[in-house]
Each structure stands twice: as C-alpha cells, then as structure tokens.
MMTF fields as JSON, N, C-alpha, C and O atoms, coordinates in Angstrom:
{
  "mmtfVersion": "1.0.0",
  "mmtfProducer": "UNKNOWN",
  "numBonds": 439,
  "numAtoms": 440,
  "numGroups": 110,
  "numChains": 1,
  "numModels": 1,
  "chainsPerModel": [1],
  "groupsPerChain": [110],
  "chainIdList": ["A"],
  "bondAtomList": [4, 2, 8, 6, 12, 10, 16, 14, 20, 18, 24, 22, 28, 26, 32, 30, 36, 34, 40, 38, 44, 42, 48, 46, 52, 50, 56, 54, 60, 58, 64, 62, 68, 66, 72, 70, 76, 74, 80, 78, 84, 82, 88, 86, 92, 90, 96, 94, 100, 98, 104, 102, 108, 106, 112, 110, 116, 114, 120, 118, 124, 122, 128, 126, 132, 130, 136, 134, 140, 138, 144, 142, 148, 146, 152, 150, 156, 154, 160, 158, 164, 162, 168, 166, 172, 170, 176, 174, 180, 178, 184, 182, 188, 186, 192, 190, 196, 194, 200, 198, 204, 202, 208, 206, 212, 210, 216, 214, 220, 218, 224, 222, 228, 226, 232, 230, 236, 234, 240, 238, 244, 242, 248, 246, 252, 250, 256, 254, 260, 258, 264, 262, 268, 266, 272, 270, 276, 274, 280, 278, 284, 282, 288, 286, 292, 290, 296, 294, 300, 298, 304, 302, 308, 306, 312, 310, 316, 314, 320, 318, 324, 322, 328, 326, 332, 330, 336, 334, 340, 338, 344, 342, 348, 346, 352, 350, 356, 354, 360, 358, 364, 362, 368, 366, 372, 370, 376, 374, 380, 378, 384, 382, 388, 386, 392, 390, 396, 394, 400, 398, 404, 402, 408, 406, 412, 410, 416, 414, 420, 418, 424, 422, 428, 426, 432, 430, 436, 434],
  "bondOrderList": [1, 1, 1, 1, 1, 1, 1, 1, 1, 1, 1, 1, 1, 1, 1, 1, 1, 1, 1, 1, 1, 1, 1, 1, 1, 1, 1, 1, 1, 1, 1, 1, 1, 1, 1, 1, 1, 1, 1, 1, 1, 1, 1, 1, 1, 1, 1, 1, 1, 1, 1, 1, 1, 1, 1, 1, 1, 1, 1, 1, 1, 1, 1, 1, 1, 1, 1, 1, 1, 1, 1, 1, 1, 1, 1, 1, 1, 1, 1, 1, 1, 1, 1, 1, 1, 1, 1, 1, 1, 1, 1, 1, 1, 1, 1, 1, 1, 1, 1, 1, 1, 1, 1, 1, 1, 1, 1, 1, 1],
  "groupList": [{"groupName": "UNK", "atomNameList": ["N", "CA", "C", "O"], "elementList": ["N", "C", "C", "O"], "formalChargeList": [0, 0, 0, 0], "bondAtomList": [1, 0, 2, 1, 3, 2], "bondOrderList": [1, 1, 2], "singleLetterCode": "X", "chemCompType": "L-PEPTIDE LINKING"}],
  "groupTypeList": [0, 0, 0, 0, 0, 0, 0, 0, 0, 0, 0, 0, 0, 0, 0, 0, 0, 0, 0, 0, 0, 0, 0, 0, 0, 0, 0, 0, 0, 0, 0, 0, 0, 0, 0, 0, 0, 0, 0, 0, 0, 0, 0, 0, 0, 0, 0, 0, 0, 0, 0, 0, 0, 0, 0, 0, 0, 0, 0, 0, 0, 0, 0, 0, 0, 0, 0, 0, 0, 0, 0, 0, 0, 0, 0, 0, 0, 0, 0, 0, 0, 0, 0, 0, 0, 0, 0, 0, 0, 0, 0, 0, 0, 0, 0, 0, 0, 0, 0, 0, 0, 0, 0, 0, 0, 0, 0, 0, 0, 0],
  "groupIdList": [1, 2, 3, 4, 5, 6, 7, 8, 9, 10, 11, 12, 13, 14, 15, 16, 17, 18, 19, 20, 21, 22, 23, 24, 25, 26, 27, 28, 29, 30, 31, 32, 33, 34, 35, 36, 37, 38, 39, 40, 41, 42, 43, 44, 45, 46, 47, 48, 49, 50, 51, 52, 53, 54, 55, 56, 57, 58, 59, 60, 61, 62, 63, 64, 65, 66, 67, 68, 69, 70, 71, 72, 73, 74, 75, 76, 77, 78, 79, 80, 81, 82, 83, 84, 85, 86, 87, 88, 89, 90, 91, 92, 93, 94, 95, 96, 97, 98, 99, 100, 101, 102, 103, 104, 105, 106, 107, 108, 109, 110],
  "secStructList": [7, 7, 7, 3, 3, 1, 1, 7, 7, 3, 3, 3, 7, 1, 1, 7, 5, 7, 7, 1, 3, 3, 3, 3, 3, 3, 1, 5, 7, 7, 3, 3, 3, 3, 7, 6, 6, 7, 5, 7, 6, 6, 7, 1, 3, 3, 3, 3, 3, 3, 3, 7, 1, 5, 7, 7, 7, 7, 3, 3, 7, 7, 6, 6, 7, 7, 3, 3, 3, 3, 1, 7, 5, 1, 1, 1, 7, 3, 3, 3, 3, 7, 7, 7, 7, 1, 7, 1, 1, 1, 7, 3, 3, 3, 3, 3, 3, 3, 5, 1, 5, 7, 7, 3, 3, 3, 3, 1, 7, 7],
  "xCoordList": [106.875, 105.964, 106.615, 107.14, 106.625, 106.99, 105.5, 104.466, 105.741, 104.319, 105.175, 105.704, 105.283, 105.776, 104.446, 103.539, 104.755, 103.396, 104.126, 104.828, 104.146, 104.295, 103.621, 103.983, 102.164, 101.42, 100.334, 100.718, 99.453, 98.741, 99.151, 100.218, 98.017, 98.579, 98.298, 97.966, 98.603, 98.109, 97.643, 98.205, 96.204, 95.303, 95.726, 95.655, 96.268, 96.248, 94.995, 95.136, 94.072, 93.158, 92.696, 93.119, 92.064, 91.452, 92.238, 93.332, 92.174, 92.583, 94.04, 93.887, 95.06, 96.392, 97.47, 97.555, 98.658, 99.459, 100.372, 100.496, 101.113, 101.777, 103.4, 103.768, 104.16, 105.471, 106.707, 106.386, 107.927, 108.559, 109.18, 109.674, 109.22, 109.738, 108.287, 107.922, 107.799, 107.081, 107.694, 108.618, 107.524, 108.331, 107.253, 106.928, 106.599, 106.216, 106.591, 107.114, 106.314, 107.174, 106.625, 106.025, 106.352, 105.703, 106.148, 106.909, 105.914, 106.144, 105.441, 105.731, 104.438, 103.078, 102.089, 101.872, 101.383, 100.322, 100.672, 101.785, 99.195, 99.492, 99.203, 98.615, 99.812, 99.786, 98.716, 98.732, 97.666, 97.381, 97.005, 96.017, 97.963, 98.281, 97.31, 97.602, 96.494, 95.731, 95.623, 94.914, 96.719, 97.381, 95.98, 96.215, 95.2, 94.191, 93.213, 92.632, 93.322, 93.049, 93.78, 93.268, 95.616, 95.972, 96.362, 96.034, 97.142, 97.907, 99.366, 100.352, 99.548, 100.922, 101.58, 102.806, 101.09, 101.93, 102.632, 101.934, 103.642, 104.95, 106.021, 107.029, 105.63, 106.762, 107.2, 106.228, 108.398, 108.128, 108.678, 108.393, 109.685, 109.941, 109.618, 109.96, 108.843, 108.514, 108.586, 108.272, 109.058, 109.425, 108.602, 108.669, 107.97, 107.577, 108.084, 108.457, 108.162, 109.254, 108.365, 107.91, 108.044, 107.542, 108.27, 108.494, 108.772, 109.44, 108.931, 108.591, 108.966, 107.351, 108.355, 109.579, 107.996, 107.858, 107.324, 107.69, 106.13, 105.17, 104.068, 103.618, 103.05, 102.19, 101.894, 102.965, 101.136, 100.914, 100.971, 100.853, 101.084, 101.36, 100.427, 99.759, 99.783, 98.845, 98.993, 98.622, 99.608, 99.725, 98.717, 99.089, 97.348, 96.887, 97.586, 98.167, 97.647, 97.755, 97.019, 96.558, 97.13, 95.903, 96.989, 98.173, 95.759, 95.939, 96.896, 96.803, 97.869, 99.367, 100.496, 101.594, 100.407, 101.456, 102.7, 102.612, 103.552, 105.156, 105.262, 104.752, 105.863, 106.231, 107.202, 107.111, 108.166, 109.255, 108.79, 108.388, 109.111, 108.852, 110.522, 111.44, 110.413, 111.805, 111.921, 111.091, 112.624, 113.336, 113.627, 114.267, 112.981, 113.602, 112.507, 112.069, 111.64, 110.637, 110.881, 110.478, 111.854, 112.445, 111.055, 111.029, 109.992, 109.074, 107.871, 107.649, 107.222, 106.412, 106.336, 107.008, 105.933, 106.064, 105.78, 104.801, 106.47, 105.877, 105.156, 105.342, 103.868, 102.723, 102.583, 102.256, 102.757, 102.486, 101.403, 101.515, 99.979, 99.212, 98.746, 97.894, 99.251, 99.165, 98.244, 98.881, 97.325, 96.515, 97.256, 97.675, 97.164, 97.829, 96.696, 95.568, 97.082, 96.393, 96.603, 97.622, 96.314, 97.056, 97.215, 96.304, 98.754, 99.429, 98.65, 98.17, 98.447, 97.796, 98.536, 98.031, 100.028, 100.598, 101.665, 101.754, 103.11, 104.31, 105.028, 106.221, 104.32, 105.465, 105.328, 104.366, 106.99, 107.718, 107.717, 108.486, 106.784, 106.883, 107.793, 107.308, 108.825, 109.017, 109.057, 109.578, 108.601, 108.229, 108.65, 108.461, 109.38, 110.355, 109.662, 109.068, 109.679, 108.824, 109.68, 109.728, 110.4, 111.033, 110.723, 110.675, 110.263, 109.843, 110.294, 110.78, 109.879, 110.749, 109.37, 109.616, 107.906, 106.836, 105.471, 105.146, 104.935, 104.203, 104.346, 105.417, 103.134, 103.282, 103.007, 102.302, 103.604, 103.273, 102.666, 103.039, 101.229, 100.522, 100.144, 99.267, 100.834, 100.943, 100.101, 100.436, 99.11, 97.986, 97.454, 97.763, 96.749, 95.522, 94.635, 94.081, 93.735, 92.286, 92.471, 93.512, 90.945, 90.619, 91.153, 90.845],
  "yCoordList": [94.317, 94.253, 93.425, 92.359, 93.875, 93.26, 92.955, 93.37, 92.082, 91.659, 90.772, 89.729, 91.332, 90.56, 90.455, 91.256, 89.241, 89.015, 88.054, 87.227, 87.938, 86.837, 85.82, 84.768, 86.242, 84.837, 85.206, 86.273, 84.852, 85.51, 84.828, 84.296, 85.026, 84.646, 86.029, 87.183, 85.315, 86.593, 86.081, 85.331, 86.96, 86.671, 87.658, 88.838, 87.147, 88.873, 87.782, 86.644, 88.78, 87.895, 89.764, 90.854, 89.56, 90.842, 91.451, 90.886, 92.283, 93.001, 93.622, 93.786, 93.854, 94.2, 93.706, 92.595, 95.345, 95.285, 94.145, 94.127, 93.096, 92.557, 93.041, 93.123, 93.288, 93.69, 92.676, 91.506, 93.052, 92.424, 91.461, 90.442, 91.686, 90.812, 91.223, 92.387, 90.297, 89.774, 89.229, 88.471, 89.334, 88.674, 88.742, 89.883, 87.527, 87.521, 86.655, 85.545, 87.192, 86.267, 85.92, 86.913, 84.752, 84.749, 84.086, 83.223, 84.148, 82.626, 81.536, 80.496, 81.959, 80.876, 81.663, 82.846, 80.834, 81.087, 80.651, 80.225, 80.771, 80.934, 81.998, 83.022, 81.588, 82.842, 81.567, 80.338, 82.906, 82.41, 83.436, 84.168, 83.394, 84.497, 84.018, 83.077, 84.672, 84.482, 85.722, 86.728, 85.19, 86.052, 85.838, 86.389, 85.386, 84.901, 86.579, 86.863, 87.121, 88.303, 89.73, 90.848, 89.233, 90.341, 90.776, 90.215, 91.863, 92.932, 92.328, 92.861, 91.411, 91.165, 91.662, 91.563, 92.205, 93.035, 93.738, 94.705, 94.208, 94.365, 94.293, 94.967, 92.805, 92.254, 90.879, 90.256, 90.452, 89.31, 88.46, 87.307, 88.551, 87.615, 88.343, 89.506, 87.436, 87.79, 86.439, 85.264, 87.038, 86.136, 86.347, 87.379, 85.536, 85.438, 84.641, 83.559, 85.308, 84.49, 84.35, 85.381, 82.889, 82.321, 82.473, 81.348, 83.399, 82.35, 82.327, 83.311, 81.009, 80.628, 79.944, 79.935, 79.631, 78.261, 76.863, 75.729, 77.749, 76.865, 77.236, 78.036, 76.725, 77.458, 76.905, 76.316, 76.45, 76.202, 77.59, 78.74, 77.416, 78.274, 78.184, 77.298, 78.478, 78.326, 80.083, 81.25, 79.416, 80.363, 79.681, 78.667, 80.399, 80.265, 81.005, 82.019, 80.554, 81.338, 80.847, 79.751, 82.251, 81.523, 80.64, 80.726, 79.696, 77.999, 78.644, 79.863, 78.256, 78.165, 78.877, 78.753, 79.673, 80.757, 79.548, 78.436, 80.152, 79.54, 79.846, 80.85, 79.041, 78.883, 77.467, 76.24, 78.535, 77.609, 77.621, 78.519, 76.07, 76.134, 75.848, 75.613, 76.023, 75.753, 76.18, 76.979, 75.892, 76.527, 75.448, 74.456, 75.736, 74.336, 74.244, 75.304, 72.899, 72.489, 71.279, 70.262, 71.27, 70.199, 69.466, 68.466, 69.751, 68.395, 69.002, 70.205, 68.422, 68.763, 68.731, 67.808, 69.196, 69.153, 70.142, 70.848, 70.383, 70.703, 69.998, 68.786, 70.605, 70.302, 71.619, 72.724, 71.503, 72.167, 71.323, 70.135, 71.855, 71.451, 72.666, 73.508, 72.636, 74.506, 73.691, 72.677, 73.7, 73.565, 74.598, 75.753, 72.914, 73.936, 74.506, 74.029, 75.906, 76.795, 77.75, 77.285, 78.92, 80.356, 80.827, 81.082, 80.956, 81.747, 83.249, 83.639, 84.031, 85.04, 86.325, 87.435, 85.969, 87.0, 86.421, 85.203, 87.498, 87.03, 87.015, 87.278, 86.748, 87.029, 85.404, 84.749, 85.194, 83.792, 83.95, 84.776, 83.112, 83.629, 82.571, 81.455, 82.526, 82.152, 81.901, 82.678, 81.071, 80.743, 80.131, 78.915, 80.737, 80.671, 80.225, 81.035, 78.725, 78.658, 77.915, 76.685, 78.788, 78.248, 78.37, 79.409, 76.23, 76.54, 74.958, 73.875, 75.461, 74.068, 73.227, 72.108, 73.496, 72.736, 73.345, 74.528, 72.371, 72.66, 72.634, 72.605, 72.647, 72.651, 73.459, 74.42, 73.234, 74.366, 73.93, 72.906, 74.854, 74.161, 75.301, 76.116, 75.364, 76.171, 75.277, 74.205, 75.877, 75.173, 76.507, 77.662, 76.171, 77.305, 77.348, 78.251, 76.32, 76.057, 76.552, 76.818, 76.531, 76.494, 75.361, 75.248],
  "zCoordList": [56.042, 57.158, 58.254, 57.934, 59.679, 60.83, 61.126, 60.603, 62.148, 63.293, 64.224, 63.841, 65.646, 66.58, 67.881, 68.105, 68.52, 69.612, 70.656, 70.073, 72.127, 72.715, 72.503, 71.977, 73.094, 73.22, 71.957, 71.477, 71.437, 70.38, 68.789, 68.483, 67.975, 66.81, 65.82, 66.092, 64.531, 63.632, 61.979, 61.181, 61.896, 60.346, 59.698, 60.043, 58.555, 57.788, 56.094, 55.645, 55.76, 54.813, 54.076, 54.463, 53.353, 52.287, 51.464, 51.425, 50.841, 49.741, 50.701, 51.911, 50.215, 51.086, 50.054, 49.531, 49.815, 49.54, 49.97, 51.195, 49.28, 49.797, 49.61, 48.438, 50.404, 50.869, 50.211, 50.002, 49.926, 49.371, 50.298, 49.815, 51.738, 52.653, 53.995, 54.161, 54.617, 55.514, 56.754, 56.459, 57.941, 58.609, 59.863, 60.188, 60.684, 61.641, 62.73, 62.622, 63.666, 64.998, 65.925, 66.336, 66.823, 68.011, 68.745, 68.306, 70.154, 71.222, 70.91, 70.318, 71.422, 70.863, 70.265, 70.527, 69.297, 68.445, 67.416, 67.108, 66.453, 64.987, 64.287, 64.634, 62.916, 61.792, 60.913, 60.844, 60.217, 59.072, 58.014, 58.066, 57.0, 55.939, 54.412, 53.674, 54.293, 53.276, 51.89, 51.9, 50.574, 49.682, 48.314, 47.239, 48.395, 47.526, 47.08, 46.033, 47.933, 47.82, 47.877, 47.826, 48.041, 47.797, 46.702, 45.657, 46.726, 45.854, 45.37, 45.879, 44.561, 44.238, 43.391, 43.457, 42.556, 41.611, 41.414, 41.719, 41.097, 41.449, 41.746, 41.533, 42.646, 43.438, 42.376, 41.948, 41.995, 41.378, 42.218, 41.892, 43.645, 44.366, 45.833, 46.045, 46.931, 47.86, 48.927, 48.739, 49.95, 51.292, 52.503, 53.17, 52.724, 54.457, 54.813, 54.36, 56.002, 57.116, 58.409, 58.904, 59.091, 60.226, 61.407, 61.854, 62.165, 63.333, 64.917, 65.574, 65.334, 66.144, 67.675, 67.54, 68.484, 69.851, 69.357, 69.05, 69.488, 69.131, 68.948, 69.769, 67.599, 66.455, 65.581, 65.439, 64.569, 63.462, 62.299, 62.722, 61.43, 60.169, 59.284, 59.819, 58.166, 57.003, 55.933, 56.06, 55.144, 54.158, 52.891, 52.3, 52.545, 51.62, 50.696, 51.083, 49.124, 48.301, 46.76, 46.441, 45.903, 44.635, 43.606, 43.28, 43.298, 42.245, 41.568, 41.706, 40.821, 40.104, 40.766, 40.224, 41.951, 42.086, 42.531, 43.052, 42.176, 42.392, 43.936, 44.432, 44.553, 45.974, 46.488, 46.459, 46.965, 47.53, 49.393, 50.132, 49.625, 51.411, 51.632, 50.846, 53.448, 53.834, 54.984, 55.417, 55.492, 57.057, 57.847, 57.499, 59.272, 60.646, 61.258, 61.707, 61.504, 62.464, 62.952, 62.389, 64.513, 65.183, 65.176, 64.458, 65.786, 66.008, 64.95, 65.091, 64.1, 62.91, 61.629, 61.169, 61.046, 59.681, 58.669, 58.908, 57.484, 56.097, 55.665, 55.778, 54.893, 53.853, 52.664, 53.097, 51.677, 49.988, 49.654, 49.958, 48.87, 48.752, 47.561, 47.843, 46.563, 45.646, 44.603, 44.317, 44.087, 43.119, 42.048, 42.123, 40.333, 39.291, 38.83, 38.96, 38.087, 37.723, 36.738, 36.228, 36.013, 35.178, 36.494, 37.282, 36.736, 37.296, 37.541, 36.477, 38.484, 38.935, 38.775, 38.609, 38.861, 38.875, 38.704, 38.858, 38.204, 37.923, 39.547, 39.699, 40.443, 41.643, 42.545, 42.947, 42.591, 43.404, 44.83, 45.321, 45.731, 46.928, 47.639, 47.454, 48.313, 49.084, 50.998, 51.799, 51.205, 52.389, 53.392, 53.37, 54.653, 55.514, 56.656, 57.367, 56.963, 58.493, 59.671, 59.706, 60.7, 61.912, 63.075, 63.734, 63.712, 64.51, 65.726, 65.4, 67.119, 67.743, 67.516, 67.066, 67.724, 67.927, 66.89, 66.788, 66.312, 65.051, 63.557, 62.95, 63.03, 61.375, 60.601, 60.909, 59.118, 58.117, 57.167, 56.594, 56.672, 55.557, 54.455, 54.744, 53.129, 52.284, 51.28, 50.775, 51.145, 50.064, 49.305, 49.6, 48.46, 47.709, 47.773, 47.146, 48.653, 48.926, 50.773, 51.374, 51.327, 52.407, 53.212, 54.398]
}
C-alpha cells in the first residue's frame, strides 16, 4: 500500500488486509494506523514506513504483537507502549518513522 498527501493526514482503522510493506508519506500531517482490527495473517513480517515534515505518527496495534521501532526524528521522539499479551498472530511488524518535526507513538491501547 502507497498513500501520499501534501498537507493532510491519514486514518486507516477497521477490518483491512494488511500488506506486506505499507508506506505513507506527507508534508504535514498525521498518520494514525490502527492494526487491532486488521487482517494479519499471512504475513509473518510486515513494515510501515512513516515519512513526514512534520506530523505526529500513532500506530496502534493488538497486546503481545512483536514490533520493532526505528528510523530519524531530528526534533522529537520515539514512544513503544505494547501491552504483553497471547500474541494475535504470528506476524513481526516493523516500524519505520522519518521525520524533521514530531513524534512516534506505537502502543496497543487508545
């Protein structure tokens, strides 16, 4: 899945295949990707990729799933916040967030 936007952000939330690579892009805005309700099966390693201006990020995902964070945010920060849990599915997501202004918050709750 692509998603590109200048100004604008982007929700993706409900029942939805998730893709083996993800990749969304913006000037400004945010993304907030909510996997608590998707389709993972199949995939056992999966990547989204952030790349922003400036934006905040929020990737929910469900209590135990494996997730690696990472990338470049000159002014901001990373936050992981994953509640342990039975694993939901066998799939490793990794999570790519680059950006000059803003933060990233990969949790399992609201």
């Amino acid at each position: 899945m692509f998603n590109f936007s200048i100004i604008g952000g982007t929700k993706v939330q409900g029942k939805f295949k998730l893709e083996h690579k993800n990749i969304y892009t913006t000037l400004i805005g945010d993304h907030m990707i909510d996997l608590r309700e998707a389709d993972l099966s199949g995939n056992t390693s999966t990547k989204i990729t952030m790349c922003k201006l400036i934006g905040n990020a929020k990737v929910i995902v469900p209590p135990g799933t494996s997730v690696d964070t990472g990338g470049i945010v000159l002014i901001g920060n990373k936050k992981d916040s994953i509640e342990s849990g039975p694993e939901s599915s066998g799939t490793h997501i990794e999570v790519s967030f680059n950006s000059l202004l803003e933060n990233l918050e990969v949790t399992s709750k609201d």
